[in-house]
C-alpha positions in Angstrom: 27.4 10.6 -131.5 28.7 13.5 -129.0 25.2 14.0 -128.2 24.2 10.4 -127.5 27.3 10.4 -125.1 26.5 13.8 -123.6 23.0 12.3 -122.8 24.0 9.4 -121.5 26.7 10.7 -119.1 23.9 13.1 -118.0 21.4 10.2 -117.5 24.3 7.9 -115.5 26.3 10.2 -114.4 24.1 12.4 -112.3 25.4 15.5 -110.1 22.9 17.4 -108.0 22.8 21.3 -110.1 23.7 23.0 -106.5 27.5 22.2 -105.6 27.2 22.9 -101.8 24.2 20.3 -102.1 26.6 18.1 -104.3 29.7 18.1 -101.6 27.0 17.6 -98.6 26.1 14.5 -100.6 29.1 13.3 -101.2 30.0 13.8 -97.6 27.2 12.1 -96.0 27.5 9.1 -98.3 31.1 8.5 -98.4 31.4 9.1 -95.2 29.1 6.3 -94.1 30.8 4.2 -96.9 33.7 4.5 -94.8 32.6 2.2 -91.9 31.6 -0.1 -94.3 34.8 -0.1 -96.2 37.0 -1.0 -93.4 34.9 -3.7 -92.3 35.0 -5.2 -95.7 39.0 -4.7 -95.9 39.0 -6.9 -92.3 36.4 -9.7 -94.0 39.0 -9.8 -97.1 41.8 -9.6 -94.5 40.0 -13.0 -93.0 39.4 -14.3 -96.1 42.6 -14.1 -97.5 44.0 -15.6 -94.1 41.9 -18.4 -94.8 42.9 -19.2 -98.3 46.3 -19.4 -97.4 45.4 -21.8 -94.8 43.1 -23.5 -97.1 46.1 -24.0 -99.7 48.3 -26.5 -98.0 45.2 -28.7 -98.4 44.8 -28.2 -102.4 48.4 -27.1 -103.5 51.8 -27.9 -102.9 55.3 -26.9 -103.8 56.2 -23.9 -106.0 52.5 -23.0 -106.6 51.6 -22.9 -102.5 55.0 -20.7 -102.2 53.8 -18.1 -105.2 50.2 -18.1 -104.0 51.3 -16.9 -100.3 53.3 -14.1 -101.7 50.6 -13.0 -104.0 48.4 -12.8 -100.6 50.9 -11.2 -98.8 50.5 -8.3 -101.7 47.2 -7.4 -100.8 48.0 -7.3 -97.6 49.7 -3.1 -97.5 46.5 -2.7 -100.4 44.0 -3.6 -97.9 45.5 -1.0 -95.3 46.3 1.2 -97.2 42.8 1.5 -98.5 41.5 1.4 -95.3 44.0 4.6 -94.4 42.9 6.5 -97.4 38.8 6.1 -96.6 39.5 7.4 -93.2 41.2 11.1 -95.0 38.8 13.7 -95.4 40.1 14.4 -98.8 38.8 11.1 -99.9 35.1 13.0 -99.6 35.9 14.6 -102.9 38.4 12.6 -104.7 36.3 9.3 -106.1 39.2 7.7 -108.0 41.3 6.1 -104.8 38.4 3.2 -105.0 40.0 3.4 -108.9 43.4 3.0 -107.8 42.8 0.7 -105.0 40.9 -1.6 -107.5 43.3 -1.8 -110.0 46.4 -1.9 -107.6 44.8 -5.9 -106.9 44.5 -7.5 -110.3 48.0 -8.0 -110.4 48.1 -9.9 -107.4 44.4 -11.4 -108.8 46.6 -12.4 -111.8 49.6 -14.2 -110.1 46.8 -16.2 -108.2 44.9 -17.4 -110.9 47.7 -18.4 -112.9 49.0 -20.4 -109.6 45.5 -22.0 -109.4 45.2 -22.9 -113.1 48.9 -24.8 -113.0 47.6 -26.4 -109.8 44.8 -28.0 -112.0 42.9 -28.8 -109.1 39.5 -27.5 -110.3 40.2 -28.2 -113.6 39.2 -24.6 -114.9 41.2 -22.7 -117.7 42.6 -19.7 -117.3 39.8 -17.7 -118.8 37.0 -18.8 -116.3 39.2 -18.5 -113.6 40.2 -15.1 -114.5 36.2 -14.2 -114.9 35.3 -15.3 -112.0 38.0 -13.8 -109.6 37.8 -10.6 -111.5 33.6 -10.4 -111.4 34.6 -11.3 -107.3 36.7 -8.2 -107.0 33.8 -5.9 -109.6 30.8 -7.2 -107.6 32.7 -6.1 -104.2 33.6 -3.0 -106.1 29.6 -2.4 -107.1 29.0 -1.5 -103.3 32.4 0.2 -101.8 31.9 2.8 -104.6 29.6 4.6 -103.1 28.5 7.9 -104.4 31.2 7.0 -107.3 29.2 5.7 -110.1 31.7 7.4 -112.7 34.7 6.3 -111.5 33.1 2.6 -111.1 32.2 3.2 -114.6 35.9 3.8 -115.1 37.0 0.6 -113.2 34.2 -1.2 -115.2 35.9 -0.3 -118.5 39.4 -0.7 -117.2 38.7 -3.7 -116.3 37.4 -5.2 -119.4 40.6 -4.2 -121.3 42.5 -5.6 -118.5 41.0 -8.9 -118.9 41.3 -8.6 -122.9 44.7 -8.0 -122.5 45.5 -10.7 -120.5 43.5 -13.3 -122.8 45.6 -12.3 -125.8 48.8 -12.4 -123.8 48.0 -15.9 -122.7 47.1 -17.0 -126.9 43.9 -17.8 -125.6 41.7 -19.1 -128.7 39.5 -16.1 -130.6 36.4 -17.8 -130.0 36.7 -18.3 -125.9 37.9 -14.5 -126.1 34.6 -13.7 -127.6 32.4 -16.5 -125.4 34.5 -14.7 -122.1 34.0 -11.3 -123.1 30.4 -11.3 -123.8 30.1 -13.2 -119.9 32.3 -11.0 -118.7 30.7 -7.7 -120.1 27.5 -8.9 -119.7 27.9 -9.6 -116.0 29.8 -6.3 -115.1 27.4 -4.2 -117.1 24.5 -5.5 -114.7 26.9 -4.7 -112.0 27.3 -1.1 -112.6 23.5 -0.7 -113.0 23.3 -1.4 -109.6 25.5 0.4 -108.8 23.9 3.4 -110.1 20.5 2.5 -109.0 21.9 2.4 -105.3 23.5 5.8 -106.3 20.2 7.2 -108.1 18.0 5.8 -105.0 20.7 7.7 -102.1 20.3 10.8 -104.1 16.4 10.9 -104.1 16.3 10.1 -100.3 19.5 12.7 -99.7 17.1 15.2 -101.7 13.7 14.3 -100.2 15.4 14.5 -96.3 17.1 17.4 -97.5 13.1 19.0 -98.8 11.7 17.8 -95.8 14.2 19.5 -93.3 14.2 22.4 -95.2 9.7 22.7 -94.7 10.6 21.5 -91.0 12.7 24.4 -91.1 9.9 26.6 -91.8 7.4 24.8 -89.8 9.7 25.5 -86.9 9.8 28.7 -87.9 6.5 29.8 -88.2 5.4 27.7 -85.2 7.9 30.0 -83.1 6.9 33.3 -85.0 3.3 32.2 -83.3 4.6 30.8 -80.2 7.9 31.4 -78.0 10.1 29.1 -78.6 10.2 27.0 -75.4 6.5 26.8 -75.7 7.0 25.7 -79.5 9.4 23.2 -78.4 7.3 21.6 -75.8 4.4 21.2 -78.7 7.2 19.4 -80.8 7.5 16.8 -78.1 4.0 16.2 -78.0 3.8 17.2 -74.3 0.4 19.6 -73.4 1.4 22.7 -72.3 -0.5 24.1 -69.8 0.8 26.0 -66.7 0.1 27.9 -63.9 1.3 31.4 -62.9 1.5 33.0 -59.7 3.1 36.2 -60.0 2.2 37.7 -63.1 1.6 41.4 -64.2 -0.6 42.3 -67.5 -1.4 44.7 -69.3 -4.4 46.1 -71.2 -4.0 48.9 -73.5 -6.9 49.7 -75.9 -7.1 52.9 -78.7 -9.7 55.7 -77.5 -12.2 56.2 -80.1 -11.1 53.5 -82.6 -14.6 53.3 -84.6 -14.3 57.3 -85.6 -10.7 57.0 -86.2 -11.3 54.2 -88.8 -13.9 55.8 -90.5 -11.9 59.0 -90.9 -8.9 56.5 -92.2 -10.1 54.2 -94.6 -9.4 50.5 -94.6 -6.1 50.8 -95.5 -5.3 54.1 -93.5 -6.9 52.1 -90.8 -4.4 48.8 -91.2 -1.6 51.0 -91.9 -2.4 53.1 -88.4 -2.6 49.9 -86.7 0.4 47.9 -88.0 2.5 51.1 -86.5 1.0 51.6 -83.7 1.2 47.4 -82.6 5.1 47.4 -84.5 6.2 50.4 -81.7 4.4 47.8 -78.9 6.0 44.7 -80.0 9.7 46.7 -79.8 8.5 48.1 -76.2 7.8 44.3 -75.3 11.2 43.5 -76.3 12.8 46.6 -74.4 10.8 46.2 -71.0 10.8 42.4 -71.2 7.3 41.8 -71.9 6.0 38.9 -74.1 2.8 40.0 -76.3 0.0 37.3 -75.8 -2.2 38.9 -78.6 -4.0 41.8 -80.0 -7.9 41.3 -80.0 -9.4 44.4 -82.4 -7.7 47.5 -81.6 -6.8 46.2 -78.1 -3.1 44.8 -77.1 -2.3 42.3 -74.3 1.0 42.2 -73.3 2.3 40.4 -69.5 5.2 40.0 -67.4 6.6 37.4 -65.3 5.1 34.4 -66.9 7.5 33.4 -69.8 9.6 36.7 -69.2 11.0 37.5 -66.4 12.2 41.3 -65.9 13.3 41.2 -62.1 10.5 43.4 -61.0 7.3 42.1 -63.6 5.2 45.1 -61.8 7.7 47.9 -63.0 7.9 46.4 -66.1 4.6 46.4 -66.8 4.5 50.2 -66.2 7.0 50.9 -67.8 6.2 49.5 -70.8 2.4 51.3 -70.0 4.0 55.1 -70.0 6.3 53.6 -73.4 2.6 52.8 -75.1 0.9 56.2 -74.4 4.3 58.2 -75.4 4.7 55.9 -78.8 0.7 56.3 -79.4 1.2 60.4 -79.9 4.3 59.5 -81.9 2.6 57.6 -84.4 -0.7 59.5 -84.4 1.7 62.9 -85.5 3.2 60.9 -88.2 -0.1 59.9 -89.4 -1.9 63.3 -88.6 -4.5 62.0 -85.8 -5.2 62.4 -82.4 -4.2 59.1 -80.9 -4.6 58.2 -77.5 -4.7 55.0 -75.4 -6.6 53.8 -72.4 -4.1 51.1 -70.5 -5.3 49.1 -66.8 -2.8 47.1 -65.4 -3.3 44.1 -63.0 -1.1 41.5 -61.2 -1.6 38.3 -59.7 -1.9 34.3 -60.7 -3.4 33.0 -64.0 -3.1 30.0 -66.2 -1.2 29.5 -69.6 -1.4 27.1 -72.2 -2.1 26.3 -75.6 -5.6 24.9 -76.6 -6.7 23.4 -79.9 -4.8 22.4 -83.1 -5.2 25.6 -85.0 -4.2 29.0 -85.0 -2.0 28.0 -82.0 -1.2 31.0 -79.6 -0.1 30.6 -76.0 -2.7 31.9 -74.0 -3.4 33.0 -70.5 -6.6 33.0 -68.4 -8.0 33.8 -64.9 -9.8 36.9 -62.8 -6.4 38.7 -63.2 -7.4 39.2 -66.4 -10.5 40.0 -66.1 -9.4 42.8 -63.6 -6.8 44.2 -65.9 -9.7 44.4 -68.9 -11.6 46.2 -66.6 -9.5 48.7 -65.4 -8.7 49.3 -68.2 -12.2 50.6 -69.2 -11.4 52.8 -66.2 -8.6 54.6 -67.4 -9.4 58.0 -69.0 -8.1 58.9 -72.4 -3.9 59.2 -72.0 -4.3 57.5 -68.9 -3.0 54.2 -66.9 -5.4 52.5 -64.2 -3.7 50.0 -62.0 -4.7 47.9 -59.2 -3.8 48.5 -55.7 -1.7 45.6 -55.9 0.4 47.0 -58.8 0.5 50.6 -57.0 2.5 49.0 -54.1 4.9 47.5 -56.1 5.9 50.6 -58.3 4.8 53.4 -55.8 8.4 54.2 -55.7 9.3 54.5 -58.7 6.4 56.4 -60.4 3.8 59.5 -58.8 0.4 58.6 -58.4 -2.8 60.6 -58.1 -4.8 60.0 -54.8 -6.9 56.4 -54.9 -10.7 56.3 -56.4 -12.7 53.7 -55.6 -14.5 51.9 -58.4 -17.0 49.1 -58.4 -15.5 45.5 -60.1 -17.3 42.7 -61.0 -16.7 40.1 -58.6 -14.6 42.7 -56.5 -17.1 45.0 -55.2 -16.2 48.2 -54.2 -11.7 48.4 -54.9 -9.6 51.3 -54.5 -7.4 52.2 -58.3 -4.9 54.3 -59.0 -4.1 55.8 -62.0 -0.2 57.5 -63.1 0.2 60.9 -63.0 2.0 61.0 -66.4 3.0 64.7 -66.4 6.0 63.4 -63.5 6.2 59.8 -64.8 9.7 58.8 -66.7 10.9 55.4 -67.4 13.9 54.9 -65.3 
């Protein structure tokens, strides 16, 4: 029999396993309730009003004096209910709606009574009883909100309220037993809906809850792809797609990559890689660089477009002389010659995002192309830049004297490339 009951109270009784989840639950739901509740202590209010009104019509004397004190009772209940949903301890405790509930029967009581005496609908005591008492259970059914135990409570109480009341008014055995079973029968469908408006919150509370949770990550990994106001932008729907006009980048690529993988192994080879791109990604966040992407063994990194250092040019070196310095670093820990080639360029481009899948903000224009190309230029250890990038950091790093290269689309341009015995990031 404990068992049955244990199983049933699980069943009806339901409580989400997590008690932070539980408490949010309870907080969301009864705190909505609480609009609700005081507009539905101002309708009862009204009502009330109006049935005291309404009396003069339908009762007179004694009864119409006792049935306008009974209303005045309810009227401290109804504001003081609406007080108590307006605490924030009434979150957690679920048995005020009890209290509150069971604090207007009596007045309930004293106004059937008044209303049977009257004999003006001709009922008995026990239908007019039912029927007020099934008024107050049905309102009951929807303030209780998140409460489906202590409505259950109210529910029971209820019934051996109205018992009581029966016997102490020597109604007949057989309209007890004709009442009760109405009475029972009607209050019993009344508290399954209130627990399927109870189970149905808690499945939606849980399935938001789910589904912010895997926005969550979404977000997440949409801005472990993407920098976050890009990421936003794409959440809004809007295309992204901007232009750039003062932008430095930055292309540094690993000298002799194919023999260094063969000597390395697959895994040697990942391993040797995940280092070496792990030290660039910190130098982007020290020099204020954003990485755009790595493409083989090569790394793109720019300046100026979604960062902006006060000096995109510098930083760009900077972060240049921070690559060749962490390349040796990791090539000792590993037990390889590593080296770098890096060209540097500056100028306008265009960023966006393109496609659905594998989203990345990327960047494109003859910049570009310029960078990837000096970079080819550079020797082994070395940093190529354009003119245009030697201008704006000839003061703050030593040079070697201009060579002139041939670039496609260029012609004939003068580079320059950082005399990195001197050079120190300042």
């Amino acid at each position: 029999m404990t068992n049955i009951v244990g199983r049933f109270f699980a069943r009806f009784i339901q409580s989400f396993p997590d008690a932070a989840m539980e408490l949010d639950y309870l907080t969301e739901q009864r705190g909505r309730q609480a609009k609700f509740t005081r507009a539905l202590c101002l309708i009862i209010g009204i009502a009330i009003l109006v049935f005291v009104l309404s009396s003069f019509v339908f009762l007179g004397g004694d009864a119409l004096k006792t049935v306008g004190y009974a209303q005045i009772y309810f009227i401290p209940i109804l504001f003081g209910y609406a007080w108590a949903v307006g605490r924030k301890s009434y979150v957690t405790n679920k048995w005020v709606d009890v209290l509150i509930f069971m604090l207007i029967q009596p007045g309930m009581y004293i106004t059937n009574v008044q209303m049977v005496q009257s004999g003006q609908n001709g009922w008995d005591f026990s239908a007019q009883f039912c029927y007020s008492l099934l008024l107050v259970m049905a309102i009951g059914c929807l303030a209780f909100s998140a409460s489906v135990a202590s409505y259950l409570a109210l529910v029971v109480l209820s019934v051996g309220y109205y018992y009581g009341l029966l016997v102490w008014h020597e109604v007949p055995g057989s309209i007890i037993g004709y009442s009760l079973n109405s009475y029972i029968t009607f209050v019993a469908v009344l508290f399954y809906v209130n627990w399927a408006i109870d189970d149905k919150a808690r499945r939606v509370f849980k399935l938001t809850r789910d589904l912010d949770i895997e926005k969550a990550k979404s977000d997440a990994l949409l801005e472990s792809a993407l920098p976050a106001a890009i990421a936003e932008r794409l959440r809004r729907n809007e295309q992204v797609s901007d232009a750039h006009e003062h932008v430095a980048i930055v292309f540094a690529d690993i000298v002799g990559f194919t023999r260094i993988s063969k000597a390395l192994g697959s895994k040697g080879t990942v391993d040797m890689l995940n280092a070496f791109f792990a030290r660039a990604d910190h130098g982007c966040a020290l020099f204020g660089m954003e990485k755009v992407k790595t493409i083989g063994d090569c790394y793109m990194a720019v300046s100026g477009a979604l960062t902006k250092p006060p000096r995109p040019e510098k930083a760009a070196v900077d972060f240049s002389v921070f690559l060749v310095r962490e390349a040796h670093r990791v090539g000792e820990q590993l037990g390889i010659d590593l080296k770098v080639r890096i060209g540097i360029n500056t100028g306008e481009m265009i960023g966006g995002v393109i496609g659905n899948m594998r989203l990345s903000y990327d960047y494109w224009g003859d910049t570009i192309n310029v960078a990837a190309r000096l970079q080819g230029l550079a020797e082994p250890d070395g940093i190529t830049v354009s003119e245009a990038i030697w201008r704006a950091t000839k003061d703050s790093y030593p040079y070697d004297p201009p060579r002139v290269a041939h670039l496609k689309n260029l012609g004939d341009s003068d580079v320059y490339d950082i005399s990195l015995d001197q050079a120190a990031i300042a």
